[in-house]
C-alpha positions, 0 to 999 in steps of 0.5 A, a space after each residue: 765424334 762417335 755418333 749415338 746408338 739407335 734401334 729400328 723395329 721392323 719386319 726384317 727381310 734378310 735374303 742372305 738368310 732367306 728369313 722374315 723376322 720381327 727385329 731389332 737393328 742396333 746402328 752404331 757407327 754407321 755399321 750393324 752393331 746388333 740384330 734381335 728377334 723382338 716381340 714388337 710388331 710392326 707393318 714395316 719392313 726393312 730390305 737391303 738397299 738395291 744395287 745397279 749392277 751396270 750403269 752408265 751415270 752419264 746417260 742420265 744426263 745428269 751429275 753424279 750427285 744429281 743421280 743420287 738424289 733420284 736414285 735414294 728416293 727409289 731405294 738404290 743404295 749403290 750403282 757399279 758404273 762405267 763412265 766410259 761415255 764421258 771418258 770417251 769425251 774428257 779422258 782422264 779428267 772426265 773420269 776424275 771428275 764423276 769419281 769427285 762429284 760422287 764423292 759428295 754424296 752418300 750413294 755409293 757409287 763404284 766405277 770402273 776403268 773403261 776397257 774401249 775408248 774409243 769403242 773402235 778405231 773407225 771413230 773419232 773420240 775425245 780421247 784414248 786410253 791404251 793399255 798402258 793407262 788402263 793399266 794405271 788406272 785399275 791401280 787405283 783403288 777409285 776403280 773396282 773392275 775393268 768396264 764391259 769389253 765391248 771390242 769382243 772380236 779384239 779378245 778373241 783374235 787376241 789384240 795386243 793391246 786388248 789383252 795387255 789390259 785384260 792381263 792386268 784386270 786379273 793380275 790385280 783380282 779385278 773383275 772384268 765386264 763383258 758386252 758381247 751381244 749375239 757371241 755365241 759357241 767357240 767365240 764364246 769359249 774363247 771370250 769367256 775363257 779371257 776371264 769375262 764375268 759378265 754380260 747385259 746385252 743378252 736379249 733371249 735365255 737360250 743366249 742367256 744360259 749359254 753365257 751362264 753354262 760358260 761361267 758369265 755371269 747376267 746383269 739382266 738389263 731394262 733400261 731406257 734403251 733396252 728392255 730385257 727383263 720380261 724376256 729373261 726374268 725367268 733366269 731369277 727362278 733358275 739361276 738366283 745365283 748367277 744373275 744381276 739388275 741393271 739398267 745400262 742406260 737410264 734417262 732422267 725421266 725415267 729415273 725420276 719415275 723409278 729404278 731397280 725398285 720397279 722391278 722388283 715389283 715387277 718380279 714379284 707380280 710374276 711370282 718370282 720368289 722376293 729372296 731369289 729378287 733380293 739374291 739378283 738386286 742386292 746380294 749378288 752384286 755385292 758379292 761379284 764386285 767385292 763391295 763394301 755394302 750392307 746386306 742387313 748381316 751383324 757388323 755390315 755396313 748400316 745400307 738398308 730401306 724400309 717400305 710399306 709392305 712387300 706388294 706396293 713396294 713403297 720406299 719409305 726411307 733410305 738409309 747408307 751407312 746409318 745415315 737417313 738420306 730419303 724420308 717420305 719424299 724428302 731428301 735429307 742430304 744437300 749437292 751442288 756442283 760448279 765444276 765442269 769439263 767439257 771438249 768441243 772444238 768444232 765450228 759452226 757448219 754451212 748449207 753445203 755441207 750438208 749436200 750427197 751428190 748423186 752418183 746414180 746408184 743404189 744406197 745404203 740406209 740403216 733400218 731402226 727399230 723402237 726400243 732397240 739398239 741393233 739396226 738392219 741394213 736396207 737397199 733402196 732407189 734414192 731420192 734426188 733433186 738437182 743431182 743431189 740425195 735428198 730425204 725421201 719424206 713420204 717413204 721415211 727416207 730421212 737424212 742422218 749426219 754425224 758431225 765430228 765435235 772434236 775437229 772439222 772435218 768433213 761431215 757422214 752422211 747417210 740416210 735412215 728409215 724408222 724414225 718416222 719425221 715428216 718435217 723438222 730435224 733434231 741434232 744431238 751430241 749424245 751419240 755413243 759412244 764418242 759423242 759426237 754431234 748425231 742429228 736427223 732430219 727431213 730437210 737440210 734447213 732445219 738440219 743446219 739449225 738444230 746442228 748448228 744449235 748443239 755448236 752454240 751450246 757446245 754440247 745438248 739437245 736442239 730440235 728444229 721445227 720449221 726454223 725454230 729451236 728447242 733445246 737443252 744445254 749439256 753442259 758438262 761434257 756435251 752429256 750433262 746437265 747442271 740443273 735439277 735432276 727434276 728440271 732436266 727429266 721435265 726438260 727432256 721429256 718435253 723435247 722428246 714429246 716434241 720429237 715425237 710431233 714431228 711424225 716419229 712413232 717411236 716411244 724415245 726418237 731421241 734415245 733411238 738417235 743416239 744409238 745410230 753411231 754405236 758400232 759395236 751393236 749390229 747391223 748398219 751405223 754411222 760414225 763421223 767417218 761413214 757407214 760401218 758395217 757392224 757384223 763385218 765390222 768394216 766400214 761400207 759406202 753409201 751408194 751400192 755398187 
């Protein structure tokens, strides 16, 4: 059925153009029918939708459509996404089942084929995906680009197996996604000559521009996790062209706040240039990756928002593809999903499992800082009791174990300084990227609670204190909620304010947790099996001969 012709009246901000304009936009079909430059005043004014050039919907800890429902209030029309975090877990059927569920919303939401599952070969994942079935994958018009390579050494030592599916990215003009932080001079050349168009891990402009010098693209990145954007908003004024907006990994409770939105406020209280901010959050994405989204041109796809005035940066409504979807505060489109998948095979762990026998040396102990992902690596003197390692509370010497989901095997053990616990334990299976169960804790007791708590559910977030639990089921895939976006974010912040009770000075204990397995960001991690020396890129013992 054809659907009726409708006009709006605003200010309209064209940054493909770089012009403000009293107009008229003629809305038939879903597309841009007509713009006309009108007489008739108005205060509002009428943007381009924005989109998150990097992200990975899962570490909202909500659905696809879920996400969507947050994300329209705040103006964002589209994300480009790597689930690579839930098709470490569920393989093909995980990806099948966020390209589903997105489905059922109107955000348009593009994904890529994950290039590193599992992130490295000293993990355990919940399955693989060679070059083979990448290569499958990226044949399918679901998948728009190879997601970000994380295995940076594989490119530049030239892996089989690594190359076989960054051939394939460029024999069908798909982009490539890059993640290498720190790369820098000759390895640079030869990462960026494998066709790597992008990157979010830099955290200075000198890096920053030698990647752009090198033809890379920068999704400027400030998530909930990593916060880049002070940092590197000055690349805005110097190459509009040649950078994105990203968040990378956003939690719920800060979605439910904002999103791509806040920082353009942000920008524009720095007195970047509105059409330069514009470039980077709507015009440049759509571009880079080819997608079918609105840029308030004659004939494109109806995806724009209107807000009150260009100071407060109020979203208004929300439009994608003609349709209203947000109107002042209200979502106008309805989701709801019973579909699942998860994998988790492991039982529940003893006391004993939980022992370090003291061998009289030295250990090793990962470093964390708040608000980051890299670590340090620190020697210290253990603490034992009864020949056994134990957690040095008084110098926050905390024990770190990561319990394998997929299998029962033995548990990795290791000790980490920084979170700051004085009592109690918090376990996780958010641990990227394999997502096993990662917890920590300042005594075994409350460790076994909280760890065997996330078995129970099979999947989520427990914090032990004294013996008594708190906690948050995921149960899509040990990562999602089936609730509200609005009762996870609730949810999730009152476990983090309680993790921060437990004596932890940092911002987000929980989210620092679930970077202490990643080992593609250096310097000292903890898969399920053992200590991994990132910059080595080698596994390492514990005690220090």
């Amino acid at each position: 059925m054809k659907e009726k012709k409708y006009l709006l009246f605003g200010k309209l901000v064209d940054p493909v153009n770089r012009t403000i304009l009293n107009a008229g936009i003629s809305v038939e079909n879903g597309k841009i029918a007509k713009i006309e430059s009108v007489k008739e005043q108005s205060g509002k004014y009428i943007l381009p939708g924005f989109v998150d050039a990097h992200v990975h919907i899962e570490s909202s800890m909500l659905t696809p459509g879920e996400f969507a429902r947050l994300a329209v209030r705040h103006g964002t029309v589209a994300t480009v996404s790597d689930p690579h975090e839930i098709a470490n877990v569920c393989g093909k059927e995980g990806l099948r089942f966020m390209i589903e569920d997105g489905k059922t919303v109107p955000l348009k939401f593009h994904f890529g084929v994950p290039s590193c599952v599992p992130a490295t070969d000293f993990e355990t994942s919940g399955a693989t995906l060679n070059a083979e079935i990448v290569g499958e994958l990226l044949k399918s018009d679901d998948y728009f680009f190879l997601a970000e390579m994380m295995n940076f050494p594989g490119v530049i030592d030239n892996d089989t197996e690594v190359w076989g599916k960054i051939r394939t990215a460029i024999k069908l003009n798909k982009p490539i996604d890059g993640h290498a932080p720190g790369v820098t001079g000759e390895r640079l050349k030869k990462y960026a000559g494998a066709n790597i168009s992008t990157d979010h891990e830099c955290s200075t402009i000198d890096e920053a521009i030698e990647k752009i010098e090198n033809g890379i693209k920068i999704q400027i990145r400030e998530g909930s996790a990593a916060k880049n954007f002070n940092a590197l908003c000055s690349l805005i004024k110097k190459y509009p062209e040649k950078v994105m907006l990203c968040t990378d990994d956003c939690h719920p409770d800060d979605l439910v706040k904002g999103h791509i939105n806040l920082l353009i406020k942000r920008g524009l209280e720095k007195g970047i240039d509105l059409f330069d901010l514009l470039t980077a959050a709507c015009v440049n994405p759509v571009k880079h990756y080819n997608l079918n989204i609105g840029l308030l041109q004659t004939g494109d796809p109806a995806d724009f928002i209107i807000v009150d005035n260009l100071n407060d940066f109020n979203i208004l409504e929300t439009y994608i593809n003609g349709k209203k979807v947000y109107d002042n505060a209200k979502i106008l489109f309805e989701y709801k999903t019973d579909k699942q998948v998860n994998n988790f095979k492991r039982k529940e762990i003893l006391k004993n499992d939980l022992l370090v026998k003291d061998k009289g040396k030295n250990i090793r102990v990962i470093k964390c800082f708040d608000g980051q992902l890299f670590t340090n690596s620190i020697v210290v003197k253990p603490n034992t009791r009864s020949g056994h390692v134990i957690p040095d509370v008084e110098n926050d010497i905390l024990k770190l174990v990561v319990v394998n989901r997929y299998n029962n095997s033995e548990l990795a053990i290791g000790f980490i300084h920084g979170i700051g616990f004085k009592d109690g334990a918090v376990a996780q299976s958010i641990a990227h990227d394999s997502h096993n169960i990662i917890a920590v804790g300042a005594n075994d007791k409350d460790l076994l609670k909280a760890i065997n708590t996330v078995i129970s559910l099979k999947g989520g977030i427990a914090i032990s204190e004294n013996g008594n639990i708190h906690q948050l089921p995921l149960e899509i895939a040990g990562l999602m909620s089936s609730e509200s976006g609005e009762k996870t974010a609730l949810r999730y912040a009152e476990l983090n304010e309680l993790a921060k009770s437990l004596g932890s000075s940092f911002k987000s204990p929980l989210m620092t947790l679930s970077f202490m397995a990643l080992l593609v960001i250096p310097e000292l991690k903890l898969s399920d099996k053992g200590l991994f020396d990132v910059n080595a890129f080698s596994p390492v013992s514990l005690f220090v001969e």
